[in-house]
C-alpha positions as CSV (number, residue, x, y, z in Angstrom):
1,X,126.4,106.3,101.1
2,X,122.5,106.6,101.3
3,X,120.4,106.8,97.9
4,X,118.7,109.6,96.5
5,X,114.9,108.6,97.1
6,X,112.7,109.5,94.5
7,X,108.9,110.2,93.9
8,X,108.2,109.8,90.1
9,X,105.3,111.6,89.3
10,X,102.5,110.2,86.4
11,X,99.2,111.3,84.9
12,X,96.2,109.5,85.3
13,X,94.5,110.2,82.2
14,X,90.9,108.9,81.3
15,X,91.3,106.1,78.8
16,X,88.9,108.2,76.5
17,X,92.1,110.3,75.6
18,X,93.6,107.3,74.3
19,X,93.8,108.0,70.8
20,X,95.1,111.4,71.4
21,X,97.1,111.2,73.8
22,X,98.4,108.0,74.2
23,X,101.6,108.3,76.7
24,X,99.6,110.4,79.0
25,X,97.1,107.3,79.3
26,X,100.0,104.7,80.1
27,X,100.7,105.5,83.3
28,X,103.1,102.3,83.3
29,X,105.1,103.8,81.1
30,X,105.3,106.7,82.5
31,X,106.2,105.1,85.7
32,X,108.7,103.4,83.6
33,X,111.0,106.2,82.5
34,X,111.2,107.5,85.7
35,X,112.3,104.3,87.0
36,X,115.3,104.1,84.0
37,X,116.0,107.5,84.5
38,X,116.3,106.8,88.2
39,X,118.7,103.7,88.0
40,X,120.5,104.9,85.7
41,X,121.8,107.5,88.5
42,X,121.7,105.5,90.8
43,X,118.6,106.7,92.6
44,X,116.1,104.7,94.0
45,X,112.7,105.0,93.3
46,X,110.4,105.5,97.0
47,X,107.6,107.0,95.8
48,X,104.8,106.3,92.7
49,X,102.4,109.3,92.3
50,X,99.6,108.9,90.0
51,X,97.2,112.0,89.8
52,X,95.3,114.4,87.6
53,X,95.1,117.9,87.8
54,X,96.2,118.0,91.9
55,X,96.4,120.9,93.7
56,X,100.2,121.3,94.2
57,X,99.4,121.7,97.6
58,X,97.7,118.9,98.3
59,X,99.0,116.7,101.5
60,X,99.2,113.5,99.5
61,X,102.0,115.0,97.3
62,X,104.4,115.9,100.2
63,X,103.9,113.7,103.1
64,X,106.6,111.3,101.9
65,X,108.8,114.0,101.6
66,X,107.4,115.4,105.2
67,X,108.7,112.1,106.3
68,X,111.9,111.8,105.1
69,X,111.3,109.4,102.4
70,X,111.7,111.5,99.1
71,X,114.5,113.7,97.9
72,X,113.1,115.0,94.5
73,X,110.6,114.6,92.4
74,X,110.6,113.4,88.6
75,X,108.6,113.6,85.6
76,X,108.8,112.0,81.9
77,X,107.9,115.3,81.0
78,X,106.9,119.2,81.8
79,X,103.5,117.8,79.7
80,X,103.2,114.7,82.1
81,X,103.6,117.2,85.1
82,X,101.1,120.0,83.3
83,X,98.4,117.1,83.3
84,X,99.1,115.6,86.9
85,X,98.8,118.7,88.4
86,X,96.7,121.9,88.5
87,X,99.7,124.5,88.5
88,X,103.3,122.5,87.3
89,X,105.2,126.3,88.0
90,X,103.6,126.5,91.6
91,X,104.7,123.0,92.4
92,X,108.0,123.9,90.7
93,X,108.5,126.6,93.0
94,X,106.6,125.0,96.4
95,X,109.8,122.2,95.8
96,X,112.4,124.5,95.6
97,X,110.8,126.4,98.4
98,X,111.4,123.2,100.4
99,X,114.3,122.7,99.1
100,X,113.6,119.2,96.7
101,X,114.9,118.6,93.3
102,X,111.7,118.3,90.5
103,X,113.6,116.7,87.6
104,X,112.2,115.7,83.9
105,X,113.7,112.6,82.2
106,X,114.5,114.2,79.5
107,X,113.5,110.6,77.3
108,X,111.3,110.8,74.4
109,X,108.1,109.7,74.6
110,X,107.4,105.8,73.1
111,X,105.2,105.6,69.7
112,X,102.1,104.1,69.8
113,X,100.8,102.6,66.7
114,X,97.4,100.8,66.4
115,X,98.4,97.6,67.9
116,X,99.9,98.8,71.0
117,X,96.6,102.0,71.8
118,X,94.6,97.9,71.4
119,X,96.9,96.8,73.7
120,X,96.9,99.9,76.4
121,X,92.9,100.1,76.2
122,X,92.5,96.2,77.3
123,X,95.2,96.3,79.7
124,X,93.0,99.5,81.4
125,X,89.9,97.8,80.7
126,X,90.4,94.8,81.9
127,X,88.9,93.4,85.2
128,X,91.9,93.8,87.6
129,X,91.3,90.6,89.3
130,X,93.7,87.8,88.0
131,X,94.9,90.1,85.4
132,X,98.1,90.3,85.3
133,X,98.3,93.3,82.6
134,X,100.2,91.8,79.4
């Protein structure tokens, strides 16, 4: 039996939000719950999207599911999805008009005390090259 493919959606939110809004900035972990959410139905994960404010329109979005590759879409959250893309209900309703599956995870979001916003912002701020990200 094939696997449900998956694109997990994520916001890509300017460190400067950090303080405020610290999940939306950690794109990893966003990624993250999708990916437990995801295994833990036994779906397989196809597709990483990482946006901000996208049309819900826009090519980049549906080409893997053009192509075969995806079979719904996931989310952490409706407030993930709100900051990803320009209109959440228009992309709600573009998937069901295609006939895909947009899913939340339904998981809480992670706390972020003092130590681990420190340990986001240099993990974002780092140089990429060599950097490993712990």
């Amino acid at each position: 039996m094939a696997k449900v493919r998956v694109a997990a959606i994520a916001s890509l939110t300017p460190l400067e939000r950090l303080d405020e809004e610290p999940f939306l900035v950690d794109s990893r972990a966003q990624h993250a719950q999708c990916a437990r959410w995801a295994e833990k139905r036994g779906y397989v994960i196809t597709a990483e999207l990482l946006t901000h404010g996208l049309r819900f329109d826009h090519c980049s979005l549906w080409e893997d599911a053009e192509a075969g590759r995806v079979d719904l879409f996931v989310a952490p959250s409706r407030r993930v999805l709100e900051c990803a893309l320009d209109s959440a209900d228009a992309f709600a309703a573009e998937c069901a008009r295609r006939g895909l599956r947009l899913e939340t995870t339904g998981l809480d979001e992670p706390g972020y005390d003092a130590t681990a916003k420190a340990r986001l912002h240099r993990r974002l701020s780092m140089p990429t090259a060599g950097y490993d990200g712990t």
